[in-house]
C-alpha atoms as one frame of an Amber mdcrd trajectory, in Angstrom:
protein
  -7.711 -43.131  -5.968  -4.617 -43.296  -3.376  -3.678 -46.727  -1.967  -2.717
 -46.155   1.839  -2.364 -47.861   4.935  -2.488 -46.631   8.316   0.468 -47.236
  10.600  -1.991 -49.796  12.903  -0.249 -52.391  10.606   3.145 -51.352  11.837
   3.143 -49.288  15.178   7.000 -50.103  15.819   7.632 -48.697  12.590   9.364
 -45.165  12.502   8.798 -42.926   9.825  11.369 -43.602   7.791  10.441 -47.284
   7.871   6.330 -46.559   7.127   7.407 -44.350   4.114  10.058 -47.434   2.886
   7.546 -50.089   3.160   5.338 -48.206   1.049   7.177 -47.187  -1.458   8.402
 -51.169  -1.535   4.551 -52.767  -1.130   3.013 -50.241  -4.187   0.672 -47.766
  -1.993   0.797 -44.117  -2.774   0.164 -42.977   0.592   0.327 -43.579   4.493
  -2.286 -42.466   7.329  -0.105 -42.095  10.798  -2.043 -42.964  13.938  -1.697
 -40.455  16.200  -2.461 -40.798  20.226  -1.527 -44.706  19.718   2.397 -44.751
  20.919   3.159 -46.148  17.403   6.347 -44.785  16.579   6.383 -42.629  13.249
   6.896 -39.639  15.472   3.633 -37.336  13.452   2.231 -36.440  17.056   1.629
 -33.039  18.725   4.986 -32.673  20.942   6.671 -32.312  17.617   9.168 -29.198
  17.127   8.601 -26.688  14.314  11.777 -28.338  12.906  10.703 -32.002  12.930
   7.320 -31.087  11.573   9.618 -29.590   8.873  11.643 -32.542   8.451   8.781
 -34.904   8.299   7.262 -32.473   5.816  10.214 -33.177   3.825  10.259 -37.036
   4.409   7.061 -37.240   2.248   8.073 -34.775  -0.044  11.382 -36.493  -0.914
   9.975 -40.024  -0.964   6.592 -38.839  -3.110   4.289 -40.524  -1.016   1.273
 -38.862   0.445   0.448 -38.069   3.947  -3.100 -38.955   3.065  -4.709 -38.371
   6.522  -3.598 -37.969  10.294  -5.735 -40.638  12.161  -6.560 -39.061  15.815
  -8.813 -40.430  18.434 -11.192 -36.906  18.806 -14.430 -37.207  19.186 -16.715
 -34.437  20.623 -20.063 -37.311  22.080 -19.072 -36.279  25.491 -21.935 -35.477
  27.715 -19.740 -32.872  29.832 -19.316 -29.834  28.072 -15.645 -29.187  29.079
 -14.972 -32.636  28.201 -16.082 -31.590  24.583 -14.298 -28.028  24.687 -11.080
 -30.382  25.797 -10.932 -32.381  22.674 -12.261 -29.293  20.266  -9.033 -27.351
  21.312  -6.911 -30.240  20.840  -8.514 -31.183  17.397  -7.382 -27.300  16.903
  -3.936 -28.597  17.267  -4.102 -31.792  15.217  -5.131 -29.506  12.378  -2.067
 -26.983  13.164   0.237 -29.932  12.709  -1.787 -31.617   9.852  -1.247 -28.507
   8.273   2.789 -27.724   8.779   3.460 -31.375   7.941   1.252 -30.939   4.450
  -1.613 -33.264   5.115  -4.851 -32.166   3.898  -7.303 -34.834   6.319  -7.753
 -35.231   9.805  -9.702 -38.180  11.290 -12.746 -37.402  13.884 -15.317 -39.780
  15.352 -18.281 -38.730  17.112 -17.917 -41.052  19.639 -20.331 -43.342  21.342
 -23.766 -42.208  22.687 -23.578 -41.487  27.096 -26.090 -43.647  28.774 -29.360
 -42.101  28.890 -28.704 -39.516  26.433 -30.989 -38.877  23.376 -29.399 -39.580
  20.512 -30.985 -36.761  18.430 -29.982 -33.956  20.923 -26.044 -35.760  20.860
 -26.199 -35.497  17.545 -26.417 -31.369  17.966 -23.484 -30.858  19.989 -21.288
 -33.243  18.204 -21.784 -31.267  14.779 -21.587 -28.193  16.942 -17.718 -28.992
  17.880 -17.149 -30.507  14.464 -18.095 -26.887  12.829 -16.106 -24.809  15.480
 -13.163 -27.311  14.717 -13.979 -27.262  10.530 -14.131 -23.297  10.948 -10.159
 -23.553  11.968  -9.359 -26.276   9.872 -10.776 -24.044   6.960  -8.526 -21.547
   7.842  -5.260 -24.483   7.843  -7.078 -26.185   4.134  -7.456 -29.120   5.860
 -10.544 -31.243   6.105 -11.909 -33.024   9.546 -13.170 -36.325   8.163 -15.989
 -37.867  10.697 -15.589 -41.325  10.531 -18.890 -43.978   9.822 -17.781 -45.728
  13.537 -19.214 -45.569  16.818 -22.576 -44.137  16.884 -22.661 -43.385  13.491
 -22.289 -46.417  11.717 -25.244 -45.950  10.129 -23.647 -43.598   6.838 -27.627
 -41.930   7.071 -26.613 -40.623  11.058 -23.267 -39.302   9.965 -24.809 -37.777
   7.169 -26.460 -35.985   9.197 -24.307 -34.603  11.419 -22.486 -33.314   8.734
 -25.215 -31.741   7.307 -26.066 -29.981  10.684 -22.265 -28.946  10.710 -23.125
 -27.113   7.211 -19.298 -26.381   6.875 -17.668 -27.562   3.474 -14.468 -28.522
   5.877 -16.663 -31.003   7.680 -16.190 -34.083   5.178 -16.734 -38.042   5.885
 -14.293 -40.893   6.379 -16.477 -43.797   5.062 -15.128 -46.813   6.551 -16.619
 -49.206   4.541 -16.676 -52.150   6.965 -18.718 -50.385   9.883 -22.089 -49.288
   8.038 -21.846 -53.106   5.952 -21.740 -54.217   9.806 -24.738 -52.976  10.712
 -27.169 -53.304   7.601 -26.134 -50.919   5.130 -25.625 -52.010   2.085 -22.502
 -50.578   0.082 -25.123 -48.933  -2.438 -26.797 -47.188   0.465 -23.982 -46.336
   2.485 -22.477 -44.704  -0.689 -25.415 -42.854  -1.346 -25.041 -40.852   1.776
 -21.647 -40.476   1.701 -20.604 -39.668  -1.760 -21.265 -35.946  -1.840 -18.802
 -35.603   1.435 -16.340 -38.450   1.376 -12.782 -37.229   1.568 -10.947 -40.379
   2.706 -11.899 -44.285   3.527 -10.790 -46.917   5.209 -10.735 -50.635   3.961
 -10.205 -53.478   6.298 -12.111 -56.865   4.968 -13.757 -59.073   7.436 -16.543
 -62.169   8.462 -19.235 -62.201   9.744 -20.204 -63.776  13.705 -21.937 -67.126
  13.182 -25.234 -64.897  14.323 -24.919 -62.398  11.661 -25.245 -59.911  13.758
 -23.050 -56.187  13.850 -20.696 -57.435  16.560 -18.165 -60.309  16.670 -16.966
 -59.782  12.805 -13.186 -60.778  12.609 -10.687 -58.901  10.049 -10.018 -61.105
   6.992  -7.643 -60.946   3.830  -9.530 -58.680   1.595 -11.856 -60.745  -0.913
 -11.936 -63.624   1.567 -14.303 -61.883   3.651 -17.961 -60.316   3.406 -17.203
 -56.996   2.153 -17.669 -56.488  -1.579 -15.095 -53.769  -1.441 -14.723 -54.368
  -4.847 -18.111 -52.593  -5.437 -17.133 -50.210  -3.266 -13.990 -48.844  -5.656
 -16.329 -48.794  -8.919 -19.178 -46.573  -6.681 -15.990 -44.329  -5.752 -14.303
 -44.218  -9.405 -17.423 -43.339 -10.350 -17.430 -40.088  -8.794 -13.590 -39.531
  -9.891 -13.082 -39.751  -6.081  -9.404 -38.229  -5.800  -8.883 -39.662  -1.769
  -7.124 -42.628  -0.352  -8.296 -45.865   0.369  -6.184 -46.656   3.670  -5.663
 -50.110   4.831  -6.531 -50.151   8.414  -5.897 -53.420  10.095  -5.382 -53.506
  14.370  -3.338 -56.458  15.916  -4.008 -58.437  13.192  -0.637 -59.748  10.930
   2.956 -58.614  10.643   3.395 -55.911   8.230   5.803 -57.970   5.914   2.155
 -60.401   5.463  -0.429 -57.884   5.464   0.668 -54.942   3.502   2.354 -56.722
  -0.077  -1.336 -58.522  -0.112  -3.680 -56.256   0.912  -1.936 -54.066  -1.850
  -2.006 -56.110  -5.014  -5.797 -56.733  -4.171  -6.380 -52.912  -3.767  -4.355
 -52.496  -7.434  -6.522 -55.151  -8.803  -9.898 -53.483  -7.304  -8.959 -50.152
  -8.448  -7.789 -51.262 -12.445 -11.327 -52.896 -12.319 -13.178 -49.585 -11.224
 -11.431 -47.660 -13.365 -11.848 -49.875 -16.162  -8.513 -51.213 -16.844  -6.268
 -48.160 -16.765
């Protein structure tokens, strides 16, 4: 299992910065987030030479370009709307792919007012095959995150089974189905046979204990037995990152040194010491 963090935790960051403060804080890997002005510089306007230079920046450093992190999603109810973002998914994967990244983050994006749910469903794993069809050709893998409409890990497992593509995998992000009433057993159990990336961000519940209001947290100080979370993964020999996501929350110099020695700590557990 990769420790990672996505560049949320330092937008003003450039590259060369995100790939030092890794190497410095322990992680193993870094998740830019694209279509966010942060300023690592992985975006689409990048020249054949950049990407090539960036391509090296990992390479030289030996940390991992776990996952680019884009805003897609394909819920749209206007059908060029969705064709828009499919052909510019197309391009995420192009650079994914010349900058050596193996994952792309998706969402599905939230259910239009009035829609049925079950027929949204349909045309979101529609786009998600037509984009997993290119990304196939690129060997990279669109993960569709557990966020928006498909929190629930049961409704984005099963819009990656109507995908049916093997380049159509899942970015569990543990917090979101925990948010709204899955239980880390359950969500894994939907997830575990297409997970290729996660994100980890601990947090507390709303004095209601409802899905909404939950405020990020220092992980192990919140709600979220990650912690069970790594063993279920280890379990499968899951090979992927665990990236740190954590929006306008603390400085980097705060979040990432802590956030990592917990992750270390969670993952020697899971794996039993080693």
């Amino acid at each position: 299992m990769q420790l990672s963090f996505m560049t949320f935790s330092c937008p003003d960051w450039t590259l060369t910065e995100v790939l030092t403060g890794a190497i410095k804080y322990g992680y193993d890997a870094v998740e830019p987030r694209s279509e966010a002005q942060h300023k690592h510089g992985v975006e689409l306007d990048t020249t054949k030479k950049q990407r090539k230079e960036i391509k090296s920046s990992f390479e030289d450093t030996g940390i991992v370009c776990a996952c680019i992190a884009t805003s897609r999603q394909y819920s749209m109810a206007d059908a060029a709307k969705r064709e828009e973002s499919i052909e510019l998914t197309k391009r995420y994967v192009d650079l994914a792919h010349d900058v050596d990244c193996r994952h792309l983050r998706v969402f599905g994006g939230p259910t239009p007012e009035g829609a049925d749910f079950a027929d949204v469903k349909k045309y979101v794993a529609e786009s998600l095959r037509v984009c997993a069809e290119h990304a196939e050709k690129a060997e990279v893998y669109l993960c569709f995150e557990t966020h928006d409409s498909y929190c629930h890990s049961a409704d984005a497992l099963e819009v990656i089974k109507l995908a049916d593509h093997p380049n159509a995998a899942i970015n569990w992000d543990i917090m979101h189905p925990f948010r709204v009433g899955d239980t880390i057993a359950e969500a894994f159990e939907n997830v575990k046979n297409h997970v290729r990336h996660c994100h980890v961000h601990d947090g507390t519940r709303p004095a209601d204990g409802g899905p909404n209001g939950w405020e990020l947290a220092p992980m192990g100080d919140g709600h979220i037995p990650h912690d069970e979370a790594f063993k279920l993964l280890a379990g499968i020999n899951y090979k992927g990152a665990l990236s740190g996501e954590w929006i306008n929350w603390r400085t980097p110099e705060e979040v990432l040194p802590y956030e990592a020695e917990v992750m270390r700590r969670y993952r020697s557990e899971a794996q039993g010491g080693v």
